[in-house]
Each structure stands twice: as structure tokens, then as C-alpha cells.
C-alpha beads as a LAMMPS data file, in Angstrom:
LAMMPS data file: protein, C-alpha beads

71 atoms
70 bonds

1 atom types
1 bond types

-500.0 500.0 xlo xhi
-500.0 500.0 ylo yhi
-500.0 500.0 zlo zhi

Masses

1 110.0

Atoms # bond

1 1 1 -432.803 -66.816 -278.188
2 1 1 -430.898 -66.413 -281.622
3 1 1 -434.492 -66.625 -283.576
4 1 1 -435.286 -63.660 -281.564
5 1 1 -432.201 -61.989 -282.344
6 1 1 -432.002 -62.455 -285.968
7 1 1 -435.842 -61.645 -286.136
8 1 1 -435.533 -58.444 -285.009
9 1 1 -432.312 -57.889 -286.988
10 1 1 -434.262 -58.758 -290.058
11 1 1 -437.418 -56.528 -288.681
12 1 1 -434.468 -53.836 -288.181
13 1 1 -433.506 -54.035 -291.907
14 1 1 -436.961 -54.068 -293.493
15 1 1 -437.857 -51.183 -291.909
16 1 1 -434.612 -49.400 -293.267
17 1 1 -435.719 -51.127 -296.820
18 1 1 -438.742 -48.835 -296.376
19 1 1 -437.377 -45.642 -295.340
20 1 1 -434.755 -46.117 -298.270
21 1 1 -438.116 -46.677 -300.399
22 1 1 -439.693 -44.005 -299.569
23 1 1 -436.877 -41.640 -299.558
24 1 1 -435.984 -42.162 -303.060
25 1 1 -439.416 -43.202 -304.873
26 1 1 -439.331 -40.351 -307.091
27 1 1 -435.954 -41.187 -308.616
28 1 1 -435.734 -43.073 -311.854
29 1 1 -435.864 -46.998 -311.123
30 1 1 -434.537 -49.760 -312.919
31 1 1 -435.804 -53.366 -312.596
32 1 1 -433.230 -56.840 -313.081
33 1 1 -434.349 -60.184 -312.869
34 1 1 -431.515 -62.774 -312.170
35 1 1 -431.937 -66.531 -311.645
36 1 1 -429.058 -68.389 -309.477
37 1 1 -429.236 -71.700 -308.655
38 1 1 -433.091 -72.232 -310.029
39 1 1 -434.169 -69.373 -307.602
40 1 1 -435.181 -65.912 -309.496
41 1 1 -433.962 -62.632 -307.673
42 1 1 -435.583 -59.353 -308.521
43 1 1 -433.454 -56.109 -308.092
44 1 1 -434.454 -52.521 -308.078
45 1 1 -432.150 -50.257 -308.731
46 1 1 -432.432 -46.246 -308.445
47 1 1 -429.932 -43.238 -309.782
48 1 1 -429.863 -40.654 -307.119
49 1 1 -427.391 -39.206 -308.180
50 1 1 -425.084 -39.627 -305.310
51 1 1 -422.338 -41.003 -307.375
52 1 1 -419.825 -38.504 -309.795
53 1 1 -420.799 -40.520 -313.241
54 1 1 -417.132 -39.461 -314.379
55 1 1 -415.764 -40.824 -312.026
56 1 1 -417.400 -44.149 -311.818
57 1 1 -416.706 -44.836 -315.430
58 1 1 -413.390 -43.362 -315.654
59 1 1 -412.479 -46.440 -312.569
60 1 1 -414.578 -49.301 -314.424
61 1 1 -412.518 -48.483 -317.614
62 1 1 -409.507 -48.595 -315.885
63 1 1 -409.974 -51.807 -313.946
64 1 1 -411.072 -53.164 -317.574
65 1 1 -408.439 -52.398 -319.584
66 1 1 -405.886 -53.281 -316.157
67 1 1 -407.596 -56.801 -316.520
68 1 1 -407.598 -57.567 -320.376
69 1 1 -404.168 -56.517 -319.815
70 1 1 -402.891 -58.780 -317.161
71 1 1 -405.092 -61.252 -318.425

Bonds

1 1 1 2
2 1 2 3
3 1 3 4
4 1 4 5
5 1 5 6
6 1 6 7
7 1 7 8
8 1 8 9
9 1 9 10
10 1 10 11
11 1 11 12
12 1 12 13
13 1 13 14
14 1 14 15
15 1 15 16
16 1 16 17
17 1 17 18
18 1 18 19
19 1 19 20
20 1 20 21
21 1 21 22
22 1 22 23
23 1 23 24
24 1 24 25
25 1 25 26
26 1 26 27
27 1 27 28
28 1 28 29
29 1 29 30
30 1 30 31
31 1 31 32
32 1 32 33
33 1 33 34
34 1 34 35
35 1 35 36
36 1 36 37
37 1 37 38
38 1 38 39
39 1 39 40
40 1 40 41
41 1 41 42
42 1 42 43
43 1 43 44
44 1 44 45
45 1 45 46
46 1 46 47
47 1 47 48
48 1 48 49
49 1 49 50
50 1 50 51
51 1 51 52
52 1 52 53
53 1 53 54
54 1 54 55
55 1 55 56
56 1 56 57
57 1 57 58
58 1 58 59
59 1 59 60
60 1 60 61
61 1 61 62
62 1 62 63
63 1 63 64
64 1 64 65
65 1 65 66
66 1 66 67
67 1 67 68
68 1 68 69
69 1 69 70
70 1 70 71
């Protein structure tokens, strides 16, 4: 029974993939290729523009400079 269930958990997802795919083709798209462990991953990456850029930056500059100085 748990193939079952994580089959149509994984069916479940894909077809989110999709309608996330769909929904957001038109927005610029940025490709990254990452090998772990011998295996390559491929990951596509879209700005919709969902996020306050200010903001984002202004909390990864902080959390830098926080670390280099604790560090």
C-alpha cells in the first residue's frame, strides 16, 4: 500500500510542477546545473517578482556581515 501512496503523492506534486510551469512561463528564467555526489541536478529558477528585492538583500547582507563577524 505505501507504493500507492507515495505514487500518487508524487503524481500530486508533478501536476503542481506543471501548473507552477505554466503559471509563470512568461517570467524571466534562469538555468543552474549542480553535481552532488556524481549525480548532476538541473534547476530552473524564475523572478516573479513576488519578493521586495530591498528587502531580500538588505537580510542577506545582514546575516553576512553577522557571520564574518561572529566568525
Amino acid at each position: 500500500m505505501k507504493e500507492t501512496t507515495t505514487s500518487a503523492v508524487e503524481r500530486e506534486k508533478a501536476g503542481k510542477m506543471f501548473e507552477l510551469n505554466e503559471k509563470y512561463k512568461d517570467f524571466p528564467e534562469r538555468v543552474s546545473v549542480y553535481e552532488l555526489d556524481g549525480k548532476k541536478y538541473i534547476v530552473h529558477s524564475r523572478f516573479v517578482g513576488e519578493k521586495n528585492i530591498d528587502e531580500v538583500i538588505g537580510r542577506l547582507a545582514f546575516e553576512r556581515a553577522l557571520e564574518e563577524t561572529l566568525a
